[in-house]
MARBA-3410 file (N, C-alpha, C, O; in Angstrom, 1 decimal):
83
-16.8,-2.4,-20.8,-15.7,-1.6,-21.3,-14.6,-2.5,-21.8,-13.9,-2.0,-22.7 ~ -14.1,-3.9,-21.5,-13.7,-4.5,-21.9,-13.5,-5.2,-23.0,-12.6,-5.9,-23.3 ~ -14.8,-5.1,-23.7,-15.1,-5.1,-24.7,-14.6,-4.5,-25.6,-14.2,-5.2,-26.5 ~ -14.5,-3.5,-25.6,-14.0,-2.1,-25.6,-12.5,-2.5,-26.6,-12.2,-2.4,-27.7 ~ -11.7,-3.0,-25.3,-10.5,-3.4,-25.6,-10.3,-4.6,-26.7,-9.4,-4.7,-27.5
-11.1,-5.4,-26.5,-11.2,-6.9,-27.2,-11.4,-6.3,-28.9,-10.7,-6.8,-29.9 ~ -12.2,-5.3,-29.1,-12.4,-4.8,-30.3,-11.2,-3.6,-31.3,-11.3,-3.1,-32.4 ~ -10.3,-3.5,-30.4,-9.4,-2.2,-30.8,-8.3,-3.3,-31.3,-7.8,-4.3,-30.7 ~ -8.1,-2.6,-32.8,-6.8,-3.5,-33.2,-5.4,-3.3,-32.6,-5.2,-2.2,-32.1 ~ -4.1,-4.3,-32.5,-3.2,-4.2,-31.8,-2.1,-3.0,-32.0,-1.2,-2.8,-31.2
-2.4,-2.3,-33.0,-1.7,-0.8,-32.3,-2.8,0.1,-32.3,-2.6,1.0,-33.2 ~ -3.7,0.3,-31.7,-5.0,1.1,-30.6,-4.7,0.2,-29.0,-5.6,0.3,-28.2 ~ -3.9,-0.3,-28.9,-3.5,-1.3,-27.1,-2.0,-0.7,-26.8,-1.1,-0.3,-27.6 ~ -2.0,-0.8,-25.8,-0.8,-0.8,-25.2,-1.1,-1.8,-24.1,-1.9,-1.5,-23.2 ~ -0.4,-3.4,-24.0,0.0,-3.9,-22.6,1.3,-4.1,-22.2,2.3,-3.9,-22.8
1.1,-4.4,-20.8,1.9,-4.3,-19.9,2.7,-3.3,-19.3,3.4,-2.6,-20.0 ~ 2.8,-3.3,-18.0,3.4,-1.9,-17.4,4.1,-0.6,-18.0,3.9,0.6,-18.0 ~ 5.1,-1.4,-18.6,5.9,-0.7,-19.6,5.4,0.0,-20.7,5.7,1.2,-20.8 ~ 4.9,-0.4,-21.2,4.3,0.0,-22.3,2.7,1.2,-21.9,2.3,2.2,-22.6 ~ 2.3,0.8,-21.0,1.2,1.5,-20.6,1.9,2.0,-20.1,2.4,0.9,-19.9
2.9,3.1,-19.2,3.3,3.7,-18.6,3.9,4.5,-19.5,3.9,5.7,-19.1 ~ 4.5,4.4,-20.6,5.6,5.3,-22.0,4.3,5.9,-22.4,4.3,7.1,-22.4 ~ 3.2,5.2,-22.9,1.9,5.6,-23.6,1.4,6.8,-22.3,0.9,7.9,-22.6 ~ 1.5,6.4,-21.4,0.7,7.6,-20.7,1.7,8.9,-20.3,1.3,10.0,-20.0 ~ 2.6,8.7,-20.4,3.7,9.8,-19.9,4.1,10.6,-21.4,4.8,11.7,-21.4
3.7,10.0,-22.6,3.1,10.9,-23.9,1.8,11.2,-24.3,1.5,11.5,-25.4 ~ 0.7,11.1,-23.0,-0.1,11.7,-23.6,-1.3,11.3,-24.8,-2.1,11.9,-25.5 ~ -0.8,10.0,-24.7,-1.5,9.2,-26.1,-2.9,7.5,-25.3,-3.5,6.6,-25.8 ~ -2.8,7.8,-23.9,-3.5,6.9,-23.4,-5.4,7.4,-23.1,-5.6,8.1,-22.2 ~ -6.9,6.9,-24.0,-7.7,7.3,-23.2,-8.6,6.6,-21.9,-9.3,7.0,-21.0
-8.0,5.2,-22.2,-8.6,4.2,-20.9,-7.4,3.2,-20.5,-6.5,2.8,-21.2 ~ -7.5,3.1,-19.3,-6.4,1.9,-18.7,-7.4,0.9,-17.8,-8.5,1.2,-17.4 ~ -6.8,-0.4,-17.8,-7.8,-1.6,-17.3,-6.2,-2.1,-16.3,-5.0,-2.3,-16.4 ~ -7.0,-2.1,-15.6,-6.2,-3.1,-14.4,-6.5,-4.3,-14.0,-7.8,-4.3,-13.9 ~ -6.0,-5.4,-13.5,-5.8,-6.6,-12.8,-6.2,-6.4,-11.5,-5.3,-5.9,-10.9
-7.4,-6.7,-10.9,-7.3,-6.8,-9.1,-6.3,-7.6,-8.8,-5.5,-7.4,-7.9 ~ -6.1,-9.0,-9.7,-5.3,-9.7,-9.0,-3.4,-9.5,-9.0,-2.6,-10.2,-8.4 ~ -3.0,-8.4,-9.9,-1.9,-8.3,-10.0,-1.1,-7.8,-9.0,-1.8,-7.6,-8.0 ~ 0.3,-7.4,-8.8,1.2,-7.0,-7.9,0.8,-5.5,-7.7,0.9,-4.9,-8.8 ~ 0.5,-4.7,-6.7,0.3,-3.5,-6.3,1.6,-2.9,-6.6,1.5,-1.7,-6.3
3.0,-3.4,-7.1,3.9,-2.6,-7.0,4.1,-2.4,-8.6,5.0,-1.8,-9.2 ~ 3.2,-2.9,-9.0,3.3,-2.9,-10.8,1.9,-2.1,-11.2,1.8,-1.6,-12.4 ~ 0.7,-1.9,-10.0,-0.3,-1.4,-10.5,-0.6,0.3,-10.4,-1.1,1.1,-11.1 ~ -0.3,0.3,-9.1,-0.2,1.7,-8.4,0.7,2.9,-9.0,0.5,4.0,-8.5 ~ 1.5,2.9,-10.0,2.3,3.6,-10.2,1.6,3.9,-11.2,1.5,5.2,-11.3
0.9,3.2,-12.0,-0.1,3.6,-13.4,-1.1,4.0,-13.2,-2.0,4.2,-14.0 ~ -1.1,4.0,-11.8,-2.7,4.1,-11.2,-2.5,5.8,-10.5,-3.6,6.4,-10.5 ~ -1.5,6.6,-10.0,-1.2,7.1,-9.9,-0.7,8.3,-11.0,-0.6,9.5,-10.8 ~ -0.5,7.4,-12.3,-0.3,8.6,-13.5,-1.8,9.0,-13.9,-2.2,10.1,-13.9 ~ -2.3,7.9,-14.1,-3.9,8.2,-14.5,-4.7,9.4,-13.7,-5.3,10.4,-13.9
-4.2,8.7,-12.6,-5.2,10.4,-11.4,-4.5,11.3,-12.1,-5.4,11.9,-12.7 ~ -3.0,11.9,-12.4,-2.5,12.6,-12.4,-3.1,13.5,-13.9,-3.3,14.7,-14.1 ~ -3.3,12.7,-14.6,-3.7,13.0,-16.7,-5.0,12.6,-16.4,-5.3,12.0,-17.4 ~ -6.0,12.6,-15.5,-7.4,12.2,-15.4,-7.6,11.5,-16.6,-8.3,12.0,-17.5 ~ -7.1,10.2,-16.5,-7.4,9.2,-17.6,-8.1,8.2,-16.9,-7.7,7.8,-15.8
-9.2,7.6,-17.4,-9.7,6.8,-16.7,-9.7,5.1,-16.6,-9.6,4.2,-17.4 ~ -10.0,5.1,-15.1,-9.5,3.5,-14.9,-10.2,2.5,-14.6,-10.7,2.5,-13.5 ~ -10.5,1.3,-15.8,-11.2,0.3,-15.5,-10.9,-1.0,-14.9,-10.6,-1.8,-15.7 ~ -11.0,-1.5,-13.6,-10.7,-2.9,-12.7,-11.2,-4.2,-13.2,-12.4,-4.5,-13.2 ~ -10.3,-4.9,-13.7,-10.4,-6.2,-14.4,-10.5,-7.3,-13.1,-9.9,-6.9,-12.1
-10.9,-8.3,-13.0,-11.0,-8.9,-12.1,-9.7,-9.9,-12.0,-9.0,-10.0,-11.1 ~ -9.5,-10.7,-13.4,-8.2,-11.4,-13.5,-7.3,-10.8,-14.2,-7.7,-10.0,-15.1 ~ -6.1,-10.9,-14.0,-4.6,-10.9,-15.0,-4.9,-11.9,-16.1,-4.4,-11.5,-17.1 ~ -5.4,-12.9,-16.2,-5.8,-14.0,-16.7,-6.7,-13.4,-18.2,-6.5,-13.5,-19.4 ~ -7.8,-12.9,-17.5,-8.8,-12.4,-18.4,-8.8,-11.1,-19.1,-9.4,-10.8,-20.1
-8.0,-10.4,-18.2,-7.3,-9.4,-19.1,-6.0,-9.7,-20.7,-5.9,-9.2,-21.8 ~ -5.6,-10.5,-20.3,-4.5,-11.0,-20.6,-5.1,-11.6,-22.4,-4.4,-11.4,-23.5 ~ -6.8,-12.4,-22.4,-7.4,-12.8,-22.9,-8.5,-11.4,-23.9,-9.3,-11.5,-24.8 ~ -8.2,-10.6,-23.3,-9.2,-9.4,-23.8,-8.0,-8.8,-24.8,-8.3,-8.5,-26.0 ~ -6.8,-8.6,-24.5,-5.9,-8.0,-25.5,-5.2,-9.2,-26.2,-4.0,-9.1,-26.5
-6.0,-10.3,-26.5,-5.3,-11.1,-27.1,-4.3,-12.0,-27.2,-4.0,-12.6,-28.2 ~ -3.7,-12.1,-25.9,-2.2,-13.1,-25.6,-2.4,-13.6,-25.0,-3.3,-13.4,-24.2 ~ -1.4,-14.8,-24.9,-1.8,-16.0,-24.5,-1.2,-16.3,-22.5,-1.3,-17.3,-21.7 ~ -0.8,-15.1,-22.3,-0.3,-14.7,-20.9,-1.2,-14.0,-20.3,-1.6,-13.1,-20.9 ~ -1.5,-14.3,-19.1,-2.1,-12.9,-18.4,-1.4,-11.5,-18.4,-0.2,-11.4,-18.8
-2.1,-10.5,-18.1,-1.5,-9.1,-18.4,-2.0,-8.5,-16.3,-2.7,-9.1,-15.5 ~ -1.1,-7.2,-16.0,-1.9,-6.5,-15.0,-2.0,-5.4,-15.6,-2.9,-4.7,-15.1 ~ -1.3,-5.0,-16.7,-2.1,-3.6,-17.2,-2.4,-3.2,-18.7,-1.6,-3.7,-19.5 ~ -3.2,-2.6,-19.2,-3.4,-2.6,-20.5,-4.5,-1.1,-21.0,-5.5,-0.7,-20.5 ~ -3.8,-0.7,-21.9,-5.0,0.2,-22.0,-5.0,0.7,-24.1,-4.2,0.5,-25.0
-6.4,1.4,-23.6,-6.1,1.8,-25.6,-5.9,2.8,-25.5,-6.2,3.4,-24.4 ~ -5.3,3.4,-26.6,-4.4,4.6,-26.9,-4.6,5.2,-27.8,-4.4,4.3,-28.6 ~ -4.9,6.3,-28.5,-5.0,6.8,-29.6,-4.0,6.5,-30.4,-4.0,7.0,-31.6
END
Protein backbone atom coordinates (compact mmCIF):
# COMPACT_ATOMS: atom_id res chain seq x y z
CA UNK A 1 0.00 0.00 0.00
CA UNK A 2 2.83 2.19 0.22
CA UNK A 3 3.30 2.10 -2.89
CA UNK A 4 0.25 3.41 -3.18
CA UNK A 5 1.40 6.59 -1.66
CA UNK A 6 4.86 6.77 -3.51
CA UNK A 7 2.74 6.93 -6.75
CA UNK A 8 -0.02 9.68 -5.93
CA UNK A 9 1.13 13.12 -7.05
CA UNK A 10 1.78 15.81 -4.27
CA UNK A 11 -1.74 17.25 -4.02
CA UNK A 12 -3.49 13.48 -3.84
CA UNK A 13 -0.95 13.44 -0.10
CA UNK A 14 -1.50 15.04 2.81
CA UNK A 15 1.77 14.84 5.42
CA UNK A 16 2.16 15.40 8.69
CA UNK A 17 -0.19 15.66 11.64
CA UNK A 18 -1.53 18.78 10.74
CA UNK A 19 -2.24 18.40 7.62
CA UNK A 20 -3.66 14.86 7.86
CA UNK A 21 -5.77 15.76 10.64
CA UNK A 22 -7.61 19.18 8.59
CA UNK A 23 -7.91 16.55 5.57
CA UNK A 24 -9.68 14.14 7.74
CA UNK A 25 -11.95 16.42 9.81
CA UNK A 26 -13.17 17.49 5.97
CA UNK A 27 -13.84 14.45 4.84
CA UNK A 28 -11.45 14.40 1.93
CA UNK A 29 -9.01 11.48 3.49
CA UNK A 30 -9.23 7.55 1.94
CA UNK A 31 -6.03 5.95 3.53
CA UNK A 32 -3.71 7.17 6.47
CA UNK A 33 -0.12 5.43 7.03
CA UNK A 34 1.49 5.80 10.26
CA UNK A 35 5.09 5.58 11.77
CA UNK A 36 5.46 2.69 14.46
CA UNK A 37 8.28 4.58 15.38
CA UNK A 38 6.72 8.06 15.94
CA UNK A 39 5.38 9.86 19.19
CA UNK A 40 2.05 8.27 20.32
CA UNK A 41 0.99 11.80 21.27
CA UNK A 42 1.10 12.86 17.57
CA UNK A 43 -0.27 9.35 16.27
CA UNK A 44 -3.25 8.39 18.38
CA UNK A 45 -5.26 11.36 17.84
CA UNK A 46 -5.39 10.57 13.90
CA UNK A 47 -5.69 7.19 14.82
CA UNK A 48 -8.62 7.88 16.67
CA UNK A 49 -10.34 10.19 13.89
CA UNK A 50 -9.86 7.37 11.42
CA UNK A 51 -11.88 4.74 13.75
CA UNK A 52 -14.21 7.49 13.99
CA UNK A 53 -14.80 8.25 9.69
CA UNK A 54 -13.82 4.36 9.24
CA UNK A 55 -10.85 5.47 7.19
CA UNK A 56 -8.35 3.08 6.91
CA UNK A 57 -4.98 2.71 8.58
CA UNK A 58 -1.77 1.54 7.28
CA UNK A 59 1.48 1.00 9.90
CA UNK A 60 4.70 2.05 8.42
CA UNK A 61 7.58 0.69 10.17
CA UNK A 62 9.85 3.95 9.99
CA UNK A 63 9.19 7.85 10.20
CA UNK A 64 12.23 7.63 8.04
CA UNK A 65 10.71 5.56 5.33
CA UNK A 66 7.65 7.07 5.41
CA UNK A 67 9.05 10.32 5.13
CA UNK A 68 10.89 8.70 1.81
CA UNK A 69 7.49 7.27 0.30
CA UNK A 70 5.91 10.97 0.22
CA UNK A 71 8.93 12.35 -1.09
CA UNK A 72 10.88 14.56 1.54
CA UNK A 73 13.84 14.57 2.62
CA UNK A 74 12.64 14.38 6.56
CA UNK A 75 11.01 11.56 8.13
CA UNK A 76 7.14 11.97 8.46
CA UNK A 77 4.73 10.09 11.43
CA UNK A 78 1.78 10.72 9.43
CA UNK A 79 0.64 10.83 5.95
CA UNK A 80 -2.20 9.83 3.95
CA UNK A 81 -3.85 10.33 0.28
CA UNK A 82 -6.79 12.29 -0.07
CA UNK A 83 -9.12 12.77 -2.71
Amino acid sequence: MLETLRSKPSDKRAVGAKQVGRALRNGEVLCVFLAEDADPKVTEPIEILCKNQSVSVEKVSSMSELGKACGIAVGSSVAAIVE
